[in-house]
C-alpha positions in Angstrom: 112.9 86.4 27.2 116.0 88.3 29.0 119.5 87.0 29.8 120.2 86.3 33.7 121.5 89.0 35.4 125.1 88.9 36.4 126.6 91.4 38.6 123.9 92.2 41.6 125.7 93.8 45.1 122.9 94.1 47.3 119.6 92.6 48.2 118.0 95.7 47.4 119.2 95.7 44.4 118.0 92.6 43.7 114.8 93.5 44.4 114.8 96.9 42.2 115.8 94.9 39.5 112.8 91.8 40.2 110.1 93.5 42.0 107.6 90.9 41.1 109.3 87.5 42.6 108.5 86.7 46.2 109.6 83.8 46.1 113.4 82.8 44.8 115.3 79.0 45.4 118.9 79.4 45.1 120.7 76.0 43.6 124.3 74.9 42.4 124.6 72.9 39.5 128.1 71.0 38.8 129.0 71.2 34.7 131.6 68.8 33.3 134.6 70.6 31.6 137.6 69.0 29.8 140.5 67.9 31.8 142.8 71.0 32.5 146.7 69.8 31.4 148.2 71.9 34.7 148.0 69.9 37.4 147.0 72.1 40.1 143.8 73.4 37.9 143.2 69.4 37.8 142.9 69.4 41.3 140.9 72.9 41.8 138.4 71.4 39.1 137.9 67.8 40.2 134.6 67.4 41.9 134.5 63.8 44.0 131.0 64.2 44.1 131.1 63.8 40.0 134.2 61.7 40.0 135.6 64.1 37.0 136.4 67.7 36.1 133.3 70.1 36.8 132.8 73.8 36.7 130.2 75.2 39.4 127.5 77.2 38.9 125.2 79.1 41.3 121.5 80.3 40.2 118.8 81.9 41.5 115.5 81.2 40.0 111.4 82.3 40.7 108.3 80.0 41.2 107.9 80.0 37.5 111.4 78.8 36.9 112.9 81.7 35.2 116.4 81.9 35.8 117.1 85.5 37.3 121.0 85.5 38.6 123.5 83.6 37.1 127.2 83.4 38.9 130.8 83.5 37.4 131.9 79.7 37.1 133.9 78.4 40.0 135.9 75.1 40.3 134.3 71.9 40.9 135.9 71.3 43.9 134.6 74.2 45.7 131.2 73.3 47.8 128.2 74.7 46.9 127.3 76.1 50.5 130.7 77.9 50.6 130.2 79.3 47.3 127.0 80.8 48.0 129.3 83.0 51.2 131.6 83.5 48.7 130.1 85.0 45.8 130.6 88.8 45.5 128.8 89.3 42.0 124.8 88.4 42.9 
């Protein structure tokens, strides 16, 4: 049992830090949050996929399900394609 790891720059240090997985599926997964009161966070947060106020989440995970990376939330509204070119903290 280990937390996900957080802050990976590199490929390679991706794969000094989990030698044994060949074989890793990236996925986004949408979480609901409470309605910001500012109205531009309303928008930034507003997923129309959901219909409501999300927070985004991108993981990386092995064959056996373990959950390896974990990324710093993002806004709903941000697709999850764009997030993956976006994030900086694998």
């Amino acid at each position: 049992m280990a937390l996900p790891e957080r802050k990976l720059q590199s490929i390679e240090e991706f794969i000094g830090r989990f030698p044994s997985a060949k074989e890793v599926m990236i996925d986004g997964t949408e979480r609901p949050i409470q309605r910001p009161k500012d109205q531009q966070k309303q928008k930034n947060h507003y997923s129309g996929k959901k219909k409501c106020h999300t927070s985004q989440h991108l993981i990386m995970t092995d064959s056996d399900k373990r959950v390896l990376v974990l990324s710093k939330a993002r806004e709903g509204k941000v697709h999850g394609h764009s997030a993956v070119g976006r994030a900086k903290n694998w």
